[in-house]
C-alpha positions as CSV (number, residue, x, y, z in Angstrom):
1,X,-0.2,5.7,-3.8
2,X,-1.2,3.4,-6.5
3,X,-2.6,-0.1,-7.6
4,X,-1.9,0.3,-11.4
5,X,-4.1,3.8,-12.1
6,X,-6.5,3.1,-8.9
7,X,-5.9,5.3,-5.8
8,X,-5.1,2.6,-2.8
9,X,-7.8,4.2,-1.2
10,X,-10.1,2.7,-3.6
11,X,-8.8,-0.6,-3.9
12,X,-9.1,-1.6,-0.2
13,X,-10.9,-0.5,3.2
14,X,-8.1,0.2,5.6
15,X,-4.8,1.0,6.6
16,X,-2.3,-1.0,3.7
17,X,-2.4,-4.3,3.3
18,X,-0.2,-5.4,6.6
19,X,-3.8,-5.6,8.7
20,X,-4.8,-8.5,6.8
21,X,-1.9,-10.1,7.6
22,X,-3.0,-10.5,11.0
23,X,-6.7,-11.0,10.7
24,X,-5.4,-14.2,8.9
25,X,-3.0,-14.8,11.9
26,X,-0.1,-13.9,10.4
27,X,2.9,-11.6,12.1
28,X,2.8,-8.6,9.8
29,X,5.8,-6.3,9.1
30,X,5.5,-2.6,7.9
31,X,8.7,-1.3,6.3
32,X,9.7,1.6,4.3
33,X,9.8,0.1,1.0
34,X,13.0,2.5,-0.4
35,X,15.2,1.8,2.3
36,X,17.6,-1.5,1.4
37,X,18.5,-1.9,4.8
38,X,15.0,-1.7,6.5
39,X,13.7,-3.8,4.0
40,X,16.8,-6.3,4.6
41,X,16.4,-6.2,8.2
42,X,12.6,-6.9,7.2
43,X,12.9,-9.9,5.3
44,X,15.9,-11.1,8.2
45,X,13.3,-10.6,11.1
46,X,10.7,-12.3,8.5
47,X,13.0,-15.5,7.6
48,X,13.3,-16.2,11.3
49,X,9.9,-16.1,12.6
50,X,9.3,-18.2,9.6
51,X,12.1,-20.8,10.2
52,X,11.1,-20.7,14.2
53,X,7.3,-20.6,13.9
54,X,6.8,-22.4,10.4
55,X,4.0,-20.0,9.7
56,X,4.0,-17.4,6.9
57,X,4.6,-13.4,7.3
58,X,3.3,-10.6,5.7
59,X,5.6,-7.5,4.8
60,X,4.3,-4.5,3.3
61,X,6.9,-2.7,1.7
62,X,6.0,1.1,1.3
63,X,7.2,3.1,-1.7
64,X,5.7,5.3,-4.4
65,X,6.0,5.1,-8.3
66,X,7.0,7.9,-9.9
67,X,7.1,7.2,-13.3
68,X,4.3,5.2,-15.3
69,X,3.1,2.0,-15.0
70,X,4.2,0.3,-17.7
71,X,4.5,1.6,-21.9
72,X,0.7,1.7,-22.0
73,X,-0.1,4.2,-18.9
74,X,-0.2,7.6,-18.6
75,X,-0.2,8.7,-15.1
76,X,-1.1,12.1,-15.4
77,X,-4.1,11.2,-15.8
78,X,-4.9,10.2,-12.8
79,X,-2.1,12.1,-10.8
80,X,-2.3,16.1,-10.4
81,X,0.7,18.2,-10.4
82,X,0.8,18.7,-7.3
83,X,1.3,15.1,-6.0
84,X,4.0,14.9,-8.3
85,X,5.8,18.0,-7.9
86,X,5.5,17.1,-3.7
87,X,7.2,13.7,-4.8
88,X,10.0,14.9,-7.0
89,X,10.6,17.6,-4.3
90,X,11.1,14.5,-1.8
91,X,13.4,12.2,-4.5
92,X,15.5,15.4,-5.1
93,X,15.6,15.8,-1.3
94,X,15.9,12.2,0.1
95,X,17.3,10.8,-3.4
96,X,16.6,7.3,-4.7
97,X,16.9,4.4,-2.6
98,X,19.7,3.4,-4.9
99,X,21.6,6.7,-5.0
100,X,21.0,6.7,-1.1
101,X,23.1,3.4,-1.2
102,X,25.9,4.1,-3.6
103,X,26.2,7.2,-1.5
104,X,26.5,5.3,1.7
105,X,28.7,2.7,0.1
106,X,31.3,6.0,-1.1
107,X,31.3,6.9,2.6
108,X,32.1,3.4,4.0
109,X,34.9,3.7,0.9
110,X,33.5,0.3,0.2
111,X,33.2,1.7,-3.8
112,X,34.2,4.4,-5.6
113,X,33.2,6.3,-8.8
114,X,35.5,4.9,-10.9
115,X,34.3,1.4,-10.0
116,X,29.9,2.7,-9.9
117,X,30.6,3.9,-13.6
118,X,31.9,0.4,-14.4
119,X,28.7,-1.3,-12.5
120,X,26.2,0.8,-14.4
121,X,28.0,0.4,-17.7
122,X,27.7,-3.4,-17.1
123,X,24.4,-3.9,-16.5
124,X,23.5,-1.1,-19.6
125,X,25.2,-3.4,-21.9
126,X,23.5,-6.5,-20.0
127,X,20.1,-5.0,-20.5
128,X,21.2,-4.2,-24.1
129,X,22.4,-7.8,-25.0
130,X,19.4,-9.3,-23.3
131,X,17.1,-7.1,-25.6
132,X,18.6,-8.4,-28.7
């Protein structure tokens, strides 16, 4: 994993940024950063020590980019093939968090194609309006 193009091993001593957290006294929550409803449950279990402590919390979401950084990075520069090829194995396995949801949503029959088709057309020509 990566701060911009700088292995996380190189940007801090330790094990993620969730042990700070509690050096400063803070609860810390660890939480798989592509799940929607660990992170949910996350931010829920977050909110209420919050509202019934009034004191902060730390979450540390956990997830991997796998494209670029932004327009201006290359990230095979600093990523071999192998790392990648082990993460695109895992995203073709596991799929993205928001495939995993659309996927779970189908089997609840909570939405169907007809209607994800309609979602992602939406928000295409929202993104294509907005660029104008």
């Amino acid at each position: 994993m990566y701060a911009i193009s700088t292995p996380i091993d190189d940007q801090y001593a330790g094990d993620g940024i969730a042990v700070r957290g509690v050096s400063y006294g803070m609860p810390s929550i660890r939480v798989d950063g592509n799940d929607i409803f660990a992170i949910y449950h996350a931010t829920q279990t977050a909110r209420e020590m919050i509202i019934r402590d009034k004191r902060p919390v730390t979450i540390e979401a956990i997830s991997y980019r796998v494209g670029d950084h932004s327009t201006s990075d290359f990230s095979q520069r600093y990523r071999d093939e192998e790392e990648m090829k082990k993460w695109e194995d895992l995203l073709a396995k596991f799929s993205s968090p928001i495939d995993r949801l659309e996927k779970y949503l189908t089997r609840k029959n909570l939405i169907n194609e007809e209607y994800t088709q309609k979602l992602r057309l939406d928000a295409k020509n929202q993104v294509r309006e907005a660029l104008k």
